[in-house]
Biopython code that builds the backbone (N, CA, C, O; Angstrom):
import numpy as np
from Bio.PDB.StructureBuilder import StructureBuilder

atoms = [
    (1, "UNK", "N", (121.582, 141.252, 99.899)),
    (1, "UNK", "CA", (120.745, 141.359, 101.074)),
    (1, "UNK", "C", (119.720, 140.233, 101.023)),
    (1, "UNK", "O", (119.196, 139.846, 99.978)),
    (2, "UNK", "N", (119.490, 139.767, 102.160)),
    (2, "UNK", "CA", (118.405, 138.719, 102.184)),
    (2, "UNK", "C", (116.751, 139.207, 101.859)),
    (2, "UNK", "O", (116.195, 140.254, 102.190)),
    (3, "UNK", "N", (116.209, 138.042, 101.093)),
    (3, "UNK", "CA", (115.126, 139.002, 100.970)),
    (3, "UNK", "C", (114.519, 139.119, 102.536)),
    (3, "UNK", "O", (114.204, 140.281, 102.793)),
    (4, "UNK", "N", (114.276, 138.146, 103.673)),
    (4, "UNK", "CA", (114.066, 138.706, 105.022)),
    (4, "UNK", "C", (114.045, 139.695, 105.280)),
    (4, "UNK", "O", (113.048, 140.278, 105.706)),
    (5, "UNK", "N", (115.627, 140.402, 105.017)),
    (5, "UNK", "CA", (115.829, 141.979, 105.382)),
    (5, "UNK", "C", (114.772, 143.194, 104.635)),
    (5, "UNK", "O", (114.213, 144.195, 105.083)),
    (6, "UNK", "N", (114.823, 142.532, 103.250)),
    (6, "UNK", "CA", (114.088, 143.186, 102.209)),
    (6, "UNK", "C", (113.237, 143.379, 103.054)),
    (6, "UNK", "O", (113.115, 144.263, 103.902)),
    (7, "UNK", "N", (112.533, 142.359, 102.750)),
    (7, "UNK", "CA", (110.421, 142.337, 103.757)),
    (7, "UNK", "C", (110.852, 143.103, 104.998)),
    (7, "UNK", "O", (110.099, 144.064, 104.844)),
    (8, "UNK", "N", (111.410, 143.333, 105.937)),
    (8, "UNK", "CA", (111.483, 143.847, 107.374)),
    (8, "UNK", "C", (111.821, 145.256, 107.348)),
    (8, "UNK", "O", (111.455, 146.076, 108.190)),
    (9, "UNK", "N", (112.782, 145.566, 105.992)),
    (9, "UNK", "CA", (113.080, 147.024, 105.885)),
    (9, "UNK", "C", (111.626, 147.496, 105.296)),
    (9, "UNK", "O", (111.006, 148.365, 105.908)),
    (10, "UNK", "N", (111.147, 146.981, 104.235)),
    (10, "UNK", "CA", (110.251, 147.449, 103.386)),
    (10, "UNK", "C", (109.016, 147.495, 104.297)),
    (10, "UNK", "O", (108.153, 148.291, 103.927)),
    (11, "UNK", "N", (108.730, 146.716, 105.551)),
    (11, "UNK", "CA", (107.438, 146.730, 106.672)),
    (11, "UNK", "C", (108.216, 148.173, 107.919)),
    (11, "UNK", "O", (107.575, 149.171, 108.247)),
    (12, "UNK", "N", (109.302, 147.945, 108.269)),
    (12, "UNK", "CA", (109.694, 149.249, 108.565)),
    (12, "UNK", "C", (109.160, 150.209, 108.420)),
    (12, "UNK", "O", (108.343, 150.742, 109.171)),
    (13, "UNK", "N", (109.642, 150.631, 107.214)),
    (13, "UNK", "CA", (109.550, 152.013, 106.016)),
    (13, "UNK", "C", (108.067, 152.363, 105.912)),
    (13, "UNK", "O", (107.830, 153.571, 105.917)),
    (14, "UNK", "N", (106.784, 151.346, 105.798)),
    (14, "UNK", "CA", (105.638, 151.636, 105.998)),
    (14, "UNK", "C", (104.889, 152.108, 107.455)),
    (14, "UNK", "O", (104.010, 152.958, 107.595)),
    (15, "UNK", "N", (105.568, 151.232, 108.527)),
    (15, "UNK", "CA", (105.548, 151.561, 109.493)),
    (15, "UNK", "C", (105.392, 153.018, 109.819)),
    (15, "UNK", "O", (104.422, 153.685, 110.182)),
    (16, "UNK", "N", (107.292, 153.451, 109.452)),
    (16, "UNK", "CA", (107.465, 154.647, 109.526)),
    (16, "UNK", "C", (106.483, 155.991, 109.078)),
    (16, "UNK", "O", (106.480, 157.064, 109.680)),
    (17, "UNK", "N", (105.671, 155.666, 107.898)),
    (17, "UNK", "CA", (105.283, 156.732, 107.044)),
    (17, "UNK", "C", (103.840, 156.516, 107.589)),
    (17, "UNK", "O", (103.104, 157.502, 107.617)),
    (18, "UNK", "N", (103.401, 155.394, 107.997)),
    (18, "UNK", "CA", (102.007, 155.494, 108.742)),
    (18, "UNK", "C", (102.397, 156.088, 110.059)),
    (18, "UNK", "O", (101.393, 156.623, 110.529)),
    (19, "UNK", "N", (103.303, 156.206, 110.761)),
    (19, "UNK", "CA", (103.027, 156.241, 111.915)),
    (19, "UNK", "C", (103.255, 158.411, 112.028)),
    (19, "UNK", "O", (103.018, 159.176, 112.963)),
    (20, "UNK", "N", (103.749, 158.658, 110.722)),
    (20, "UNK", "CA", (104.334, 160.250, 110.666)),
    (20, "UNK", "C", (102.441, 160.749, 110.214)),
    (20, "UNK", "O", (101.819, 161.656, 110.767)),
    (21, "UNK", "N", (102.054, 160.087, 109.403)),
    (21, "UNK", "CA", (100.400, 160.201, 108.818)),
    (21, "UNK", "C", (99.506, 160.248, 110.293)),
    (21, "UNK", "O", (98.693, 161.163, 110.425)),
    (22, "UNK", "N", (99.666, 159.319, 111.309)),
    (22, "UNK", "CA", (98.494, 159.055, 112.340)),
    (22, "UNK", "C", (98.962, 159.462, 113.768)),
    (22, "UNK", "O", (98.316, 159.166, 114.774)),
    (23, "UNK", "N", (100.298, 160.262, 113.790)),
    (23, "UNK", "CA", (100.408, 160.923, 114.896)),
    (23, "UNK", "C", (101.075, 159.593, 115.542)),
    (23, "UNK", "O", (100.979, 159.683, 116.766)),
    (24, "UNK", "N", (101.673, 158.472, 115.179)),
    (24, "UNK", "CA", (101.841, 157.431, 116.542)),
    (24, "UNK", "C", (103.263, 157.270, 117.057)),
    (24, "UNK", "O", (104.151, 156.518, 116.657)),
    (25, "UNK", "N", (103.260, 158.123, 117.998)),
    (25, "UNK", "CA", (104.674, 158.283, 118.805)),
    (25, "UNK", "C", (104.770, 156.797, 119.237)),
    (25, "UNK", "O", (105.822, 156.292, 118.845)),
    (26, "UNK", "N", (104.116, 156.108, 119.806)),
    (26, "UNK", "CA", (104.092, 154.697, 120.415)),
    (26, "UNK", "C", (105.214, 153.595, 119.463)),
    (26, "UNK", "O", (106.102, 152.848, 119.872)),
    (27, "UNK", "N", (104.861, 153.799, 118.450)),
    (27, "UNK", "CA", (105.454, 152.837, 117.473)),
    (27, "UNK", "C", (106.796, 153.669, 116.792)),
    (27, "UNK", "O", (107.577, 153.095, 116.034)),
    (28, "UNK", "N", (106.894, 154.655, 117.057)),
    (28, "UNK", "CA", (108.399, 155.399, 116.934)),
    (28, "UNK", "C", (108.957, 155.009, 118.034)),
    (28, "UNK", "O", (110.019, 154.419, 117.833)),
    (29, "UNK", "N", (108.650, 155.110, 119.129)),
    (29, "UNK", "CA", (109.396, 155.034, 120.397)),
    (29, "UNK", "C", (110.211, 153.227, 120.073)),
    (29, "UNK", "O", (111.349, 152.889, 120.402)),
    (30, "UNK", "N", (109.299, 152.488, 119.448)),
    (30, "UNK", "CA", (109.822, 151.253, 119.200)),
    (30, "UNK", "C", (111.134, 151.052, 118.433)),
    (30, "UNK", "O", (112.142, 150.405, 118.715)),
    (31, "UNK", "N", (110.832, 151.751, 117.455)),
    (31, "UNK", "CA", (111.550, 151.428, 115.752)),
    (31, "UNK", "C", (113.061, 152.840, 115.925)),
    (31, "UNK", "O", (114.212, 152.626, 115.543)),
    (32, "UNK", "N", (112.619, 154.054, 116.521)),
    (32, "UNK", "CA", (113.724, 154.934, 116.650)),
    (32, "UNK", "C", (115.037, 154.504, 117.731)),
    (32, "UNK", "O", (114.906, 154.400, 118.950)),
    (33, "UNK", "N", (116.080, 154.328, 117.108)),
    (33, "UNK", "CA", (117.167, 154.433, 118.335)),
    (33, "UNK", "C", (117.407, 155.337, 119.330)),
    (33, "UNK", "O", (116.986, 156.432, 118.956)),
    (34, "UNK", "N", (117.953, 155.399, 120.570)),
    (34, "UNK", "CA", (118.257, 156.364, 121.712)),
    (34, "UNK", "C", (118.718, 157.731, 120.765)),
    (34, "UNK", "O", (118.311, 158.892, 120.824)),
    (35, "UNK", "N", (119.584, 157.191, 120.007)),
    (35, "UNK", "CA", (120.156, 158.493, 119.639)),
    (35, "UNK", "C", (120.318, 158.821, 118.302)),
    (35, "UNK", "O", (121.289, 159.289, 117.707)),
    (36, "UNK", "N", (118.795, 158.379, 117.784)),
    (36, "UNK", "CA", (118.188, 159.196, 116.642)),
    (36, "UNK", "C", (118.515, 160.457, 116.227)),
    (36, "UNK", "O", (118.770, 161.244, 117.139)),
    (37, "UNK", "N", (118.599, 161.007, 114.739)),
    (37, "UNK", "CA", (118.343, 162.256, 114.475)),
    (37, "UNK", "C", (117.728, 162.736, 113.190)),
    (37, "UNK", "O", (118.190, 162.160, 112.205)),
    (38, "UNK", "N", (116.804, 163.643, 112.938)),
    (38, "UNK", "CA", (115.727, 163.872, 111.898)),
    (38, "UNK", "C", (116.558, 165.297, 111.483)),
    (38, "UNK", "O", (117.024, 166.017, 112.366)),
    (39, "UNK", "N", (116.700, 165.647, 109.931)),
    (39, "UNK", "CA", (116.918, 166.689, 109.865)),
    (39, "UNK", "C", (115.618, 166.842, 108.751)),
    (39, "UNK", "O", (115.345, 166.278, 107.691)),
    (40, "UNK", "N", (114.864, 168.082, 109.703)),
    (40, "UNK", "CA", (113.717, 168.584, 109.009)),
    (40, "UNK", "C", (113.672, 169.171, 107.759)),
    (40, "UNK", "O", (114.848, 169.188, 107.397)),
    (41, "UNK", "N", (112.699, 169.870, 106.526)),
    (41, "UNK", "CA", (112.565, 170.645, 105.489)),
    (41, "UNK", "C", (112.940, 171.949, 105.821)),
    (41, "UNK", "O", (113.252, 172.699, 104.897)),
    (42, "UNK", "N", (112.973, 172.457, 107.258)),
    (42, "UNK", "CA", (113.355, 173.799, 107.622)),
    (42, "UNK", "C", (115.031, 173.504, 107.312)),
    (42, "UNK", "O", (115.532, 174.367, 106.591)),
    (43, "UNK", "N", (115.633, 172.794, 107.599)),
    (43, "UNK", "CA", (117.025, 172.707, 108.010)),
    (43, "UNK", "C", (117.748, 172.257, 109.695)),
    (43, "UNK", "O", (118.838, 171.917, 110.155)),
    (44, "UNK", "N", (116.417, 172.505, 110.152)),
    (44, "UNK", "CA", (117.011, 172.277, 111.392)),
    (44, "UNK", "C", (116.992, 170.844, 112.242)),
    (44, "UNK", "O", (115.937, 170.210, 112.247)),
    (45, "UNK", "N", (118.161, 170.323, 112.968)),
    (45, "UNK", "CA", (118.593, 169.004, 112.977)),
    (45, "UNK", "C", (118.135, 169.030, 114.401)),
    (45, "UNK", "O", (118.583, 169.866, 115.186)),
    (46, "UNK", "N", (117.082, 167.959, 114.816)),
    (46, "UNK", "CA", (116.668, 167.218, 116.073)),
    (46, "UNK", "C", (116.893, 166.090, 116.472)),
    (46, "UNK", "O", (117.087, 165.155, 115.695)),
    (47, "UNK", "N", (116.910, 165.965, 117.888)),
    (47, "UNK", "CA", (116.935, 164.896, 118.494)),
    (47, "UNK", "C", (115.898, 163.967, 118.760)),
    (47, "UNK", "O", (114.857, 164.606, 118.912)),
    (48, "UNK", "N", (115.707, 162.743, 118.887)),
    (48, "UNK", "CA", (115.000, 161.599, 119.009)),
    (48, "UNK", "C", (113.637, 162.593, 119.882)),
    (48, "UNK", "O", (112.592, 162.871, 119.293)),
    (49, "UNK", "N", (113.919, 163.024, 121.361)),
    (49, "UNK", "CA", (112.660, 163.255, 121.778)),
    (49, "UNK", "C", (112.052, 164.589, 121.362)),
    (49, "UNK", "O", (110.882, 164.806, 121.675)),
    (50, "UNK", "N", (112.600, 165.310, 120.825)),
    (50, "UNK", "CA", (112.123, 166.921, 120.063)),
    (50, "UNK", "C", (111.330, 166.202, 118.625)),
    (50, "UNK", "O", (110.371, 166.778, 118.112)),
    (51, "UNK", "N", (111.722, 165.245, 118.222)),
    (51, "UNK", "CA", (111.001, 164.734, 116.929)),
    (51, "UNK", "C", (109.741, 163.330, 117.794)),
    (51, "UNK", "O", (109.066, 162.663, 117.010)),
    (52, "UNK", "N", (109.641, 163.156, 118.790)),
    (52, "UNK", "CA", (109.198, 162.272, 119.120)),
    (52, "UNK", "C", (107.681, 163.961, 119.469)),
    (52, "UNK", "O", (106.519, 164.073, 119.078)),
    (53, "UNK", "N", (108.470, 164.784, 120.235)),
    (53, "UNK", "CA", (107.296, 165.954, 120.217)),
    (53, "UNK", "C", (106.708, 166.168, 119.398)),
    (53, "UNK", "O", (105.506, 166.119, 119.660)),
    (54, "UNK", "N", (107.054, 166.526, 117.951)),
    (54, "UNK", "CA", (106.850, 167.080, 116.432)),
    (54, "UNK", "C", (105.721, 165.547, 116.013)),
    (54, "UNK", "O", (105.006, 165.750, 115.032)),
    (55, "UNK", "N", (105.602, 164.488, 116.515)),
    (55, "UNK", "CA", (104.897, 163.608, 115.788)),
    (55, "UNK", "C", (103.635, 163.351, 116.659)),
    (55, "UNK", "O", (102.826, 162.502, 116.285)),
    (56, "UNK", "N", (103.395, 164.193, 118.035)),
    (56, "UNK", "CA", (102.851, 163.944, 118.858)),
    (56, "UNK", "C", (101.617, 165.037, 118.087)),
    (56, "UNK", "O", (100.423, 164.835, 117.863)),
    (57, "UNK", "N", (102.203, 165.845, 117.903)),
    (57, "UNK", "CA", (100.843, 167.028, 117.258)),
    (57, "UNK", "C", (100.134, 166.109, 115.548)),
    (57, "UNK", "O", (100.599, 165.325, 114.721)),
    (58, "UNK", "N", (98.973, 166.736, 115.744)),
    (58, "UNK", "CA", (98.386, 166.119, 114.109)),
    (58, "UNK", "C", (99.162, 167.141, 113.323)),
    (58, "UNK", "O", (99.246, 168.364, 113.431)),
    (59, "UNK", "N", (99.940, 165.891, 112.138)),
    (59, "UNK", "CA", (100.704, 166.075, 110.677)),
    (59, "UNK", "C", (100.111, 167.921, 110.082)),
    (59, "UNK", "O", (100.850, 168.892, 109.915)),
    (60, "UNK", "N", (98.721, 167.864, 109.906)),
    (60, "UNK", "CA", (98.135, 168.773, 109.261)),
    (60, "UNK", "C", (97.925, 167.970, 107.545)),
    (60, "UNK", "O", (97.399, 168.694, 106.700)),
    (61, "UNK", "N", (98.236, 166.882, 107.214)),
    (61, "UNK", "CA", (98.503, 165.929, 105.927)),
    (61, "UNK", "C", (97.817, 165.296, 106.168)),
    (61, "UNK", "O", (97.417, 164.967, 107.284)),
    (62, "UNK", "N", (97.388, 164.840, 104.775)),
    (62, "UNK", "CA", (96.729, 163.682, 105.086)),
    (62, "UNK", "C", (97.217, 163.309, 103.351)),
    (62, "UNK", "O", (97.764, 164.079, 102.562)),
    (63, "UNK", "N", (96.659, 161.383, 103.048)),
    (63, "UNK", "CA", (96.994, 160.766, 102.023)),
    (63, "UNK", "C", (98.606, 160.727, 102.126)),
    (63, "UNK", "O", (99.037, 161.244, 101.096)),
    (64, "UNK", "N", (99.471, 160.392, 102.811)),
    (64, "UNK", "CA", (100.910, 160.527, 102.478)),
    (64, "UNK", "C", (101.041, 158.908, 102.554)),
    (64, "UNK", "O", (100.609, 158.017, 103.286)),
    (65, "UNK", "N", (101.894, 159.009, 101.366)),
    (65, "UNK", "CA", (102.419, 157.725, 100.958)),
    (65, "UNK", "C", (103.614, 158.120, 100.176)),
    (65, "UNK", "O", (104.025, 159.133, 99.610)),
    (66, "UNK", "N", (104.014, 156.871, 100.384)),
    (66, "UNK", "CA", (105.620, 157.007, 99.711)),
    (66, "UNK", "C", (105.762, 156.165, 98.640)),
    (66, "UNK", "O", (104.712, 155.655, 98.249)),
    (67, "UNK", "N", (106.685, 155.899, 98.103)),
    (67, "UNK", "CA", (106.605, 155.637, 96.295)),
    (67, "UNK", "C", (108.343, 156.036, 96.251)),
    (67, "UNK", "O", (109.101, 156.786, 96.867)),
    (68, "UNK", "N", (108.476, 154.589, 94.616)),
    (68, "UNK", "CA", (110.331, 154.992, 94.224)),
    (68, "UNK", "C", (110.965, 154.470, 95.412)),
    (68, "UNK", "O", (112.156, 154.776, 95.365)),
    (69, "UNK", "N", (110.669, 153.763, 96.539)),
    (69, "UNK", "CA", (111.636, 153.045, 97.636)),
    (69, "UNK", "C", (112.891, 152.220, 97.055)),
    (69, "UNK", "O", (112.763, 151.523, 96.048)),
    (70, "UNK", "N", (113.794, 152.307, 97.568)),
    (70, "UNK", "CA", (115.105, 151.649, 97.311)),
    (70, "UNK", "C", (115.854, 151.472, 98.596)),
    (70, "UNK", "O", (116.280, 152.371, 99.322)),
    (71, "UNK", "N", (115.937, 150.349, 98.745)),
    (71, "UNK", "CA", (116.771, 149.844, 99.881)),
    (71, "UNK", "C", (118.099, 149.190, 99.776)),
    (71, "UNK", "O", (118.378, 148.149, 99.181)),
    (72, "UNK", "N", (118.802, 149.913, 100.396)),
    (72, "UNK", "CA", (120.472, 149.620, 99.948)),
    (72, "UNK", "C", (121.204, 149.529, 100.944)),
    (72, "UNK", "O", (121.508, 150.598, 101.473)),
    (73, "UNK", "N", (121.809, 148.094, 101.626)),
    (73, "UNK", "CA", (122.084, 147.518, 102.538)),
    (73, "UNK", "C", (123.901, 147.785, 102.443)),
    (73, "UNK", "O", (124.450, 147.589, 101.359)),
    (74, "UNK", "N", (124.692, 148.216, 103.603)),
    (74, "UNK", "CA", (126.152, 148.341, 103.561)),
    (74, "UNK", "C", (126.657, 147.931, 105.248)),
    (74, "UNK", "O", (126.996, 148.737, 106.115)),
    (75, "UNK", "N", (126.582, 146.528, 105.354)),
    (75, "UNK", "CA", (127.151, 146.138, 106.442)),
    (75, "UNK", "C", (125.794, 145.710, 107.088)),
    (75, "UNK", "O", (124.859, 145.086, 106.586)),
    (76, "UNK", "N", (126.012, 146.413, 108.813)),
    (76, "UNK", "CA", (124.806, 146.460, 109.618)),
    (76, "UNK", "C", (124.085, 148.160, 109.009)),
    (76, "UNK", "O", (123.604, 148.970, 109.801)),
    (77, "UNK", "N", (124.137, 148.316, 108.023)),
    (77, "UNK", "CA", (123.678, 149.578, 107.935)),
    (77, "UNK", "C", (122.509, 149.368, 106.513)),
    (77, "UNK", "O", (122.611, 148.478, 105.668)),
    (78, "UNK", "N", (121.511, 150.362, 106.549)),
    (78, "UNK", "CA", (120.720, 150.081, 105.514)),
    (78, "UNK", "C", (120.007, 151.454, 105.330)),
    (78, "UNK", "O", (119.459, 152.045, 106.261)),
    (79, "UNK", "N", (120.062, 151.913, 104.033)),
    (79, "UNK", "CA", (119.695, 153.164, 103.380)),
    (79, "UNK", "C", (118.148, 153.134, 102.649)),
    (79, "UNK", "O", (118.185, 152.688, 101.502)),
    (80, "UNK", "N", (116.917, 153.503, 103.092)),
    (80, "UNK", "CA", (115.998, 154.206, 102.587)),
    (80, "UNK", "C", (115.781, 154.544, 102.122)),
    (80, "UNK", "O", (114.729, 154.910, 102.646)),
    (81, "UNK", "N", (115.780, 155.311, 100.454)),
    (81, "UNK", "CA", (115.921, 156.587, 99.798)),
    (81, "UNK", "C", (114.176, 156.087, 98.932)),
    (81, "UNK", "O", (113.854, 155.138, 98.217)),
    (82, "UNK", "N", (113.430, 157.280, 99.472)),
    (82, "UNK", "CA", (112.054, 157.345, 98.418)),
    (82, "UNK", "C", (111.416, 158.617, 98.359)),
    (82, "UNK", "O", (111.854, 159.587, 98.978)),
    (83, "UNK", "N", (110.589, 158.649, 97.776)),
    (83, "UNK", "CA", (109.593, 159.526, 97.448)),
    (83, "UNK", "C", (108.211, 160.057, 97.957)),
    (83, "UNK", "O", (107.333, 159.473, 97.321)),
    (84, "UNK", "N", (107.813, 160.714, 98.631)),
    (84, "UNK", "CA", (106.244, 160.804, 99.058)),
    (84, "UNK", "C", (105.572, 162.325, 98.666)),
    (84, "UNK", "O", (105.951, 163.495, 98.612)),
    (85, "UNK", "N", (104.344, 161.554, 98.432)),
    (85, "UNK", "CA", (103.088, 162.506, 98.348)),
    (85, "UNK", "C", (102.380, 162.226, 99.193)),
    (85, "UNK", "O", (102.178, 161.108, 99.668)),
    (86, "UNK", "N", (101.636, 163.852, 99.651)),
    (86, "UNK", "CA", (100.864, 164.008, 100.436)),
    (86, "UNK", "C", (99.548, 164.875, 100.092)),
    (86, "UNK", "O", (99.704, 165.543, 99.070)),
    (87, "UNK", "N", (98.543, 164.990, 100.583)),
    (87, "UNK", "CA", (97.828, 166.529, 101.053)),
    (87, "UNK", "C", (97.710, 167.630, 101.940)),
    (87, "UNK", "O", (97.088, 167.458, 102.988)),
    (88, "UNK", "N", (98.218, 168.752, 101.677)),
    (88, "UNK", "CA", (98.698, 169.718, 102.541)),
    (88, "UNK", "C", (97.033, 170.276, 103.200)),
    (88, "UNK", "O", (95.899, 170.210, 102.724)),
    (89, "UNK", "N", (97.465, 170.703, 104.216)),
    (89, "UNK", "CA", (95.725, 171.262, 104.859)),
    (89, "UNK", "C", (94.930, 172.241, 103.862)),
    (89, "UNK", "O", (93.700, 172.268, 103.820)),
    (90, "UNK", "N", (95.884, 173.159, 102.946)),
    (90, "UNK", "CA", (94.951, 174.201, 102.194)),
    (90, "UNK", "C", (94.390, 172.973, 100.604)),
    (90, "UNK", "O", (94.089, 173.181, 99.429)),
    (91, "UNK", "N", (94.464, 172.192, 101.169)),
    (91, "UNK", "CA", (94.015, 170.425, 99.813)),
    (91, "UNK", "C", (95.063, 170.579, 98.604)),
    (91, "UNK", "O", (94.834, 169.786, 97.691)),
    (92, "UNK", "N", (96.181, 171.443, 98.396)),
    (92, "UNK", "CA", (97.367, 171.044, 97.319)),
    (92, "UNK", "C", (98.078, 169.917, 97.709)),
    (92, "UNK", "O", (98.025, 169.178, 98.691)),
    (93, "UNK", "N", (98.724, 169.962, 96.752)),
    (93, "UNK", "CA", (98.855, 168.184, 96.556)),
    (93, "UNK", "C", (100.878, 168.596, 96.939)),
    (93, "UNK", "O", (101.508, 169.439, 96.301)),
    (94, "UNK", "N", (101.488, 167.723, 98.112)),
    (94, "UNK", "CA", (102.591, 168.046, 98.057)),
    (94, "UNK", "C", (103.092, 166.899, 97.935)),
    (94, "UNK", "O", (102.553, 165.799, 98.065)),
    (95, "UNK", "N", (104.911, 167.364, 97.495)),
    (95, "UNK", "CA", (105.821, 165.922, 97.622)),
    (95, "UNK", "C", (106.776, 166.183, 97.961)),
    (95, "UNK", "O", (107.026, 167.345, 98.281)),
    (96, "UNK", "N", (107.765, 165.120, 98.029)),
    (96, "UNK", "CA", (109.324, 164.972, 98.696)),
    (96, "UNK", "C", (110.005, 163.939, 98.439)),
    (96, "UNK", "O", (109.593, 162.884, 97.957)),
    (97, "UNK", "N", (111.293, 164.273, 98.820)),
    (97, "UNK", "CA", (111.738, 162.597, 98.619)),
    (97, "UNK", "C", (112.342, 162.823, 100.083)),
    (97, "UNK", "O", (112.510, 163.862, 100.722)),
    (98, "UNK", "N", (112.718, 160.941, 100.511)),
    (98, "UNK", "CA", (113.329, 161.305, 101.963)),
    (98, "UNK", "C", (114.353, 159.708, 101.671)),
    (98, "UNK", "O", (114.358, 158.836, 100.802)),
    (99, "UNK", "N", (115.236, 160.016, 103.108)),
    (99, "UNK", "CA", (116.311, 159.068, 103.371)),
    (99, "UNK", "C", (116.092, 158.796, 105.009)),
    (99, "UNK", "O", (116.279, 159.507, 105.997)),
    (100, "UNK", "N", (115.507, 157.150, 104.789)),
    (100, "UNK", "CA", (116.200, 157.035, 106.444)),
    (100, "UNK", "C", (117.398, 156.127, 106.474)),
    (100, "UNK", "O", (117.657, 155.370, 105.539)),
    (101, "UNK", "N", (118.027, 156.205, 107.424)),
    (101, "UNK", "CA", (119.020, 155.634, 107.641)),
    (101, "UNK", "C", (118.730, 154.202, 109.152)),
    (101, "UNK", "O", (118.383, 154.535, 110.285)),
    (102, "UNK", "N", (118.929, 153.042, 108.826)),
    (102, "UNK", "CA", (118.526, 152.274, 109.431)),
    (102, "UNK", "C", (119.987, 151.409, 110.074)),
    (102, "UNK", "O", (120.948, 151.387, 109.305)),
    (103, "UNK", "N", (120.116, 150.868, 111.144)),
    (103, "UNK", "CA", (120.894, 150.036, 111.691)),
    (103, "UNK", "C", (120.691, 149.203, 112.366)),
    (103, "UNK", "O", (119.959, 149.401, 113.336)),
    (104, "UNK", "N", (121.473, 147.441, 112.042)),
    (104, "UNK", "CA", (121.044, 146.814, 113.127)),
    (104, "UNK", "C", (121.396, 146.726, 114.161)),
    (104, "UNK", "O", (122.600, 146.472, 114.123)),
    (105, "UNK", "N", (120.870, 146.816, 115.634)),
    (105, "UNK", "CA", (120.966, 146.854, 116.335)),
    (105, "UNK", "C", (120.692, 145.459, 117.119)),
    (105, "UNK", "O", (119.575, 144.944, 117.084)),
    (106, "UNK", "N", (121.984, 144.766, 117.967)),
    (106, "UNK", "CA", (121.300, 143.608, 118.546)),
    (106, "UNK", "C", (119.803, 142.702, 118.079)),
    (106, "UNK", "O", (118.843, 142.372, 118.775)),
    (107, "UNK", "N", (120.033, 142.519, 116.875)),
    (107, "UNK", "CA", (119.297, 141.209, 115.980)),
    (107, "UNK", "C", (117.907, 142.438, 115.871)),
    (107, "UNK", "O", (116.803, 141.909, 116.009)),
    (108, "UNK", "N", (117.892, 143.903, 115.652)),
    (108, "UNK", "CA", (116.597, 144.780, 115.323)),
    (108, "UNK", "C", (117.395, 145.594, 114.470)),
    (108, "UNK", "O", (118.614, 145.737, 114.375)),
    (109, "UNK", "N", (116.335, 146.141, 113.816)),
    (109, "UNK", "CA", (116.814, 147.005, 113.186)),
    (109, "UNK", "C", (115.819, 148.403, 113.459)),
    (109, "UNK", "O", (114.592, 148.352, 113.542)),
    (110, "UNK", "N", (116.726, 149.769, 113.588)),
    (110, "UNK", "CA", (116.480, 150.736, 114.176)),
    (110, "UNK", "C", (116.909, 151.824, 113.558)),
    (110, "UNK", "O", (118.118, 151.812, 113.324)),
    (111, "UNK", "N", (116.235, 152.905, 113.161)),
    (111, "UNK", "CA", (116.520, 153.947, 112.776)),
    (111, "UNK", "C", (117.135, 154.890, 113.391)),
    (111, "UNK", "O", (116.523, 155.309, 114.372)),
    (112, "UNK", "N", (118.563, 155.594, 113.078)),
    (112, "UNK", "CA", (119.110, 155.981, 113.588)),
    (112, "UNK", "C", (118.997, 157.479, 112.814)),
    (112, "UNK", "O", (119.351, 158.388, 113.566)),
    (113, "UNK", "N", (118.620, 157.885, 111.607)),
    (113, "UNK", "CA", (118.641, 159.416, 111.161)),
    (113, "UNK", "C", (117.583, 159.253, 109.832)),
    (113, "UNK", "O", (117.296, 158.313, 109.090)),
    (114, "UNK", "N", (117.278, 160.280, 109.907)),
    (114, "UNK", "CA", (115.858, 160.629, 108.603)),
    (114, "UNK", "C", (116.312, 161.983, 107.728)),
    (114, "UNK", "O", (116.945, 162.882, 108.282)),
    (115, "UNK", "N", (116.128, 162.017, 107.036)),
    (115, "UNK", "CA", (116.145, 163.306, 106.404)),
    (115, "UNK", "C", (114.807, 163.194, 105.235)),
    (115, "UNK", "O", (114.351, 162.271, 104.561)),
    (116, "UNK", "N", (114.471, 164.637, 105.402)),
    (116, "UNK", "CA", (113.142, 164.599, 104.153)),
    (116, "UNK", "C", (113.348, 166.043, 104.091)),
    (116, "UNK", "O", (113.774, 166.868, 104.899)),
    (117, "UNK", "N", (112.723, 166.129, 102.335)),
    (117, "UNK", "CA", (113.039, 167.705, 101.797)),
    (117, "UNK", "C", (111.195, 167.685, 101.276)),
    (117, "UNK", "O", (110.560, 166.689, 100.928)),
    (118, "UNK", "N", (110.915, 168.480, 101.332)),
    (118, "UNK", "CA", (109.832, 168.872, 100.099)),
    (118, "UNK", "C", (110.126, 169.118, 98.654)),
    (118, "UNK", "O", (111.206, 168.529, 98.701)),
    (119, "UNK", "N", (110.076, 169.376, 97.827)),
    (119, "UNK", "CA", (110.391, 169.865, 96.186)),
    (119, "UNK", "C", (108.858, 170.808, 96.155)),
    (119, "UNK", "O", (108.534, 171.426, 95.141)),
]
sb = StructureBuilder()
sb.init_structure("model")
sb.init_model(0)
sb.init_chain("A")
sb.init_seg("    ")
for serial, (resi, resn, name, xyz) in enumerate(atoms, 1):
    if name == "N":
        sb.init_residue(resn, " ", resi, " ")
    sb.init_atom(name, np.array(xyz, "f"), 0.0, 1.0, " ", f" {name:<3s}", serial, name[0])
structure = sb.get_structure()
């Protein structure tokens, strides 16, 4: 992989995790594809604008950052896989690991599915 891609996935991926921290649907609407899909810690699998809802309300978190990133490029396709901690509203300290799944799209690259678990 070029490092280019490197730097653009790795500014992505921050993107992403600031924008789940500060509520900013604006900059999802950018970076998410039409036909996105998030499968939540509940289990249950959404669509681009039901998760575009879910980011519109405040997180209830705060401090989330991610950590352990690995980016693993297969074609036009590029895999995510990391780690995050957060602060939950009652102030315990939570974590997870998550996967997005990224594609390029006409010279962008766009997230097409997320998955994140808690532990």
């Amino acid at each position: 992989m070029h490092s280019d891609d490197i730097d653009l996935l790795n500014q992505l991926n921050r993107d992403y995790v600031r924008s789940v921290q500060d509520s900013d649907v604006r900059r999802f609407e950018e970076i998410l594809a039409p036909d996105f899909v998030n499968r939540n810690p509940d289990g249950a699998l959404i669509g681009r604008a039901a998760f575009l809802a879910q980011i519109a309300r405040p997180p209830g978190i705060t401090n989330l950052e991610s950590s352990d990133v690995h980016i693993q490029r297969v074609g036009d396709v590029a895999l995510i896989h990391a780690s995050f901690e957060d602060t939950r509203p009652d102030g315990s300290h939570g974590r997870g690991r998550y996967t997005d799944i990224w594609q390029e799209r006409n010279g962008r690259w766009l997230c097409v599915s997320a998955h994140f678990a808690r532990c």
